[in-house]
N, C-alpha and C positions, 0 to 999 in steps of 0.2 A: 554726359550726354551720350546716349544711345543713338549706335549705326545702325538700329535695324528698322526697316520697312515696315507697316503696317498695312495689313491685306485688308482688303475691303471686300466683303463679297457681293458678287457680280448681279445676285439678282435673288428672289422670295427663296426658291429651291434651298442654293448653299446659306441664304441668314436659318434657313429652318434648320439644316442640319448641325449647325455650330449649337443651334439652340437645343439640339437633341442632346447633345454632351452634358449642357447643364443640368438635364435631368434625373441623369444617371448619378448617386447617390454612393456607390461601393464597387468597389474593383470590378465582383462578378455579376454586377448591370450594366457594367463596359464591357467584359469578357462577352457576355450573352449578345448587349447590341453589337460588338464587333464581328461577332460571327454571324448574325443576323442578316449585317452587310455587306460582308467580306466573304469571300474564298479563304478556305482554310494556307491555299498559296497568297495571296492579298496579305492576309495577317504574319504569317511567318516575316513577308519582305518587307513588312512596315515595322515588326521587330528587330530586322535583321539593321533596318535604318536606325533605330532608336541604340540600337548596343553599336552603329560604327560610330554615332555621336559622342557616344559616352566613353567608345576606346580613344577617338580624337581628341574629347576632354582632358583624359589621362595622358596624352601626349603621344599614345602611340603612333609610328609611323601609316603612312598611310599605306606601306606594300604589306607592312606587318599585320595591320588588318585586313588586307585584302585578302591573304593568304589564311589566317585566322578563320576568317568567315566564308571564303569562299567566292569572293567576289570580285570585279576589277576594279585594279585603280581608279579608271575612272568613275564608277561607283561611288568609291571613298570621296573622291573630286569631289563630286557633287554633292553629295551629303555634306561633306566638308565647306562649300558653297553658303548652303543653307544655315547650316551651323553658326558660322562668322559673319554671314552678311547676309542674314533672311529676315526674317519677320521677331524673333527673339523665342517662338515656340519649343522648340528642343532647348534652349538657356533654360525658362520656365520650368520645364517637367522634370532636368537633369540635378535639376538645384536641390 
């Protein structure tokens, strides 16, 4: 049995955008919508959350990535949060 939440989104807007993803087909129709929507700073720090998941994966500490990456502990915290007890998203994509 799975601890993790399932999001619901709030209203037409975020079901449209969730549904944007399914249409994107290969990495660079993600690359291209990501930049499309994002700030080239946006995209770095949602990278930069996807690799402290995956060094938390791997067991690293959480100062060890903090230092690593450049970012705070509590940074890690929270990614770390998400990770163990969110919706199961970063479990999915890591896997």
């Amino acid at each position: 049995m799975s601890n993790f939440q399932n999001y619901k989104p709030k209203n037409d807007k975020e079901k449209a955008l969730s549904s944007a993803f399914l249409k994107l087909k290969t990495e660079q129709d993600v690359a291209n919508f990501l930049r499309d929507l994002l700030t080239i700073k946006e995209i770095e720090e949602f990278a930069n959350r996807l690799e402290m998941a995956r060094l938390l994966k791997k067991g690293m500490s959480y100062k060890a990535i903090a230092k690593k990456l450049g970012v705070s502990t509590t940074t890690v915290t929270r990614t770390a949060h998400w990770l163990f007890r969110g919706c199961g998203g970063y479990e999915k994509v890591l896997k």
